[in-house]
C-alpha positions in Angstrom: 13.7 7.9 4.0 16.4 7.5 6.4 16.9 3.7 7.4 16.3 2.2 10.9 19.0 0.3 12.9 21.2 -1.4 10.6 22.0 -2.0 7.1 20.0 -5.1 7.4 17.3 -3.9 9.0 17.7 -1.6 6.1 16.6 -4.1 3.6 14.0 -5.6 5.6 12.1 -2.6 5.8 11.6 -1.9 2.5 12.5 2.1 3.2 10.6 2.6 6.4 7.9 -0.1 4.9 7.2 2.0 1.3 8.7 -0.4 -1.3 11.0 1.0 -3.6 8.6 -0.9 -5.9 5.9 0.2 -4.9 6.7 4.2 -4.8 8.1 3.6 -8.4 4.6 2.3 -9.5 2.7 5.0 -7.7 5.1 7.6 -9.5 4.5 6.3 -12.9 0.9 6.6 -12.2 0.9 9.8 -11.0 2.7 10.8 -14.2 0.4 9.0 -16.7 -2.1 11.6 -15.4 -0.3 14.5 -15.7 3.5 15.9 -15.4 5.0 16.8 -12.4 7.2 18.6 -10.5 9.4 16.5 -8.1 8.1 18.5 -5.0 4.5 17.8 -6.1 5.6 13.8 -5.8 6.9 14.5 -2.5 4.4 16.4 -1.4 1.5 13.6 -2.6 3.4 10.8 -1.4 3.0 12.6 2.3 -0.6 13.4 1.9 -1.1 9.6 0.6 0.7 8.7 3.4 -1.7 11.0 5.6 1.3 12.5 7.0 3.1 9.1 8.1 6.0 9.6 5.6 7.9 12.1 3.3 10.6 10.9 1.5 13.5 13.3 1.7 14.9 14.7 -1.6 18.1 13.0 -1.3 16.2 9.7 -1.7 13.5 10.1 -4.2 15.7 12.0 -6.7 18.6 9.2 -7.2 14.8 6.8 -7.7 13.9 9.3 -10.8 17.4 9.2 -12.2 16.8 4.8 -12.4 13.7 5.3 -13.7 15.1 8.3 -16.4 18.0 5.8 -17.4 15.4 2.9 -17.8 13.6 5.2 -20.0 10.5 5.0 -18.1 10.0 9.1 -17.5 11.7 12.0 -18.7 12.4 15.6 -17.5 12.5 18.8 -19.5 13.9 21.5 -17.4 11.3 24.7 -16.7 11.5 28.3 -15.5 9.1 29.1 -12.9 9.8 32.6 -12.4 13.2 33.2 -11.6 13.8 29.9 -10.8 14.3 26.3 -13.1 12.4 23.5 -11.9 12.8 19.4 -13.2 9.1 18.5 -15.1 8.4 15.0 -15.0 6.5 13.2 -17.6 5.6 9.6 -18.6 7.4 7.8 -22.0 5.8 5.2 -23.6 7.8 2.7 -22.2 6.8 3.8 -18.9 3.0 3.7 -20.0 3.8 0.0 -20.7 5.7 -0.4 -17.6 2.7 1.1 -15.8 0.1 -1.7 -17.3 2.0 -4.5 -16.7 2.9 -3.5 -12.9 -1.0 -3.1 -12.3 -1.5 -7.3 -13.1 0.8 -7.7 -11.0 -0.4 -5.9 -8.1 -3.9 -6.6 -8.9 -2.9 -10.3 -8.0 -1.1 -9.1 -4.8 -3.8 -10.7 -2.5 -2.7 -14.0 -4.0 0.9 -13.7 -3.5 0.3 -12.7 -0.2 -2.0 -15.6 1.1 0.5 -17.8 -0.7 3.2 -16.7 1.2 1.2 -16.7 5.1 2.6 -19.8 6.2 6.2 -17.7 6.1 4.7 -14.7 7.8 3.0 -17.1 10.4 6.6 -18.6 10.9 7.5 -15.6 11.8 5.1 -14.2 14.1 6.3 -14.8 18.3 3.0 -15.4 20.0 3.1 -12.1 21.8 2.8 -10.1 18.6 -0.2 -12.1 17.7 -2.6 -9.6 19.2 -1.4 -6.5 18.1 -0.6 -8.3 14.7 -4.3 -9.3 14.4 -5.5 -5.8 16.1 -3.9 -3.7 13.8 -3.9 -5.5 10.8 -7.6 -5.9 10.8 -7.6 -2.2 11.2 -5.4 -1.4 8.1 -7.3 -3.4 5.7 -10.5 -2.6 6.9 -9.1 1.1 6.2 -7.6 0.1 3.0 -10.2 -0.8 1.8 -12.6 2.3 2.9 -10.1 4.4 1.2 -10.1 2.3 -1.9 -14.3 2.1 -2.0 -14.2 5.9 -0.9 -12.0 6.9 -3.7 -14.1 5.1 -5.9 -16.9 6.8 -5.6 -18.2 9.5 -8.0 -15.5 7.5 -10.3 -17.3 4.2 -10.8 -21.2 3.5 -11.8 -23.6 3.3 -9.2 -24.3 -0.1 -10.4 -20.7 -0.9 -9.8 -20.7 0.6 -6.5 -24.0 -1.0 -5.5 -22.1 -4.8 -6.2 -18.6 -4.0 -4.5 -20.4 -2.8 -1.2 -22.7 -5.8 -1.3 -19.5 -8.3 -1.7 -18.0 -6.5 1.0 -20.9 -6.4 3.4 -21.7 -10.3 2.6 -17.5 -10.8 3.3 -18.4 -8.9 6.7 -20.7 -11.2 7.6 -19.3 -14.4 7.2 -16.1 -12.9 8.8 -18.5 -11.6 11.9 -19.6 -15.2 11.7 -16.9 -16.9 12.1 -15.4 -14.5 14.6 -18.5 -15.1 16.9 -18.0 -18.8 16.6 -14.7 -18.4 17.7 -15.4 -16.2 20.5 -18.4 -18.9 21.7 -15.5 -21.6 21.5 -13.3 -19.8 23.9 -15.9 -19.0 26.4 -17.3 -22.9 26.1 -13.5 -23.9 26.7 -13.4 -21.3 29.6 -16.3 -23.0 31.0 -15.0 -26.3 31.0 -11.7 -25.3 32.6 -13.6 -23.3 35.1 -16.1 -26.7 36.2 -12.7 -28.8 36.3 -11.3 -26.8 38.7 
């Protein structure tokens, strides 16, 4: 998890953009379902990541000692053959932790439309596109990662409402994108008959 540029840029981008936050979150969950080794966290993060990002040793170790000194996991050392490795396991406290951090990211989507005036602030027009491009993308793929997880997990009745929300969000989101499209082409039109 080497930081970009400078030590500001640093800050900014939240470790390469993986929250410290959110990586302790995902850890503790990891570990309410079963210990761990620390490789096997490394190792999961990359897969979860598809391959995007490993975070080195050197970073995510110093992470488990604040979390072992807030008393949120512990470690019992084990020999695996000839060698000892650190076992991770959840306490109590981080069970508790663990329920309270997933209100608060269930209401993400909240905080984040609340704050997209500030992110719209930001924005130069020129990143616009690639902003909207790739953005749609993510989510869309978010979200078929989340549904896709899902499955097997949840009831079929379950299933059966979240993909009809979704598809009924499609199409009023394929609506409005087609009126839009019609406006700029009508607006094209009358720029093109002035002319």
């Amino acid at each position: 998890m080497k930081a970009v540029g400078s030590k500001d840029e640093a800050l900014c981008a939240g470790r390469r953009g993986v929250p410290t936050g959110l990586l302790i979150h995902y850890i503790l969950h990891k570990l309410a379902s079963k210990p761990a080794y620390g490789y096997e966290l490394l190792s999961d993060i990359e897969r979860k990541t598809q391959g995007l990002w490993r975070p080195s040793p050197g970073s995510l170790y110093p992470l488990f000692k604040r979390m072992l000194d807030k008393g949120l996991i512990d470690v019992k050392e084990v020999k695996v053959g000839r060698r000892s490795r650190r076992l991770y396991t959840i306490t109590s406290k981080g069970l508790n932790f663990l329920k309270d951090a997933k209100a608060h990211f269930l209401n993400a989507s909240h905080r984040l439309a609340a704050s997209r005036g500030l992110l719209l602030g930001i924005l130069d027009l020129e990143d616009i596109p690639k902003f909207v491009i790739e953005g749609s993308k993510l989510h869309l793929n978010l979200l078929h990662a989340v549904i896709e997880d899902s499955w097997g997990k949840l009831s079929k009745e379950s299933l059966r409402r979240i993909l009809e929300e979704y598809e009924s969000n499609l199409v009023d989101e394929l609506g409005w994108v087609r009126q839009r499209i019609k406006q700029v082409e009508e607006e094209k039109e009358e720029v093109e008959s002035v002319a």
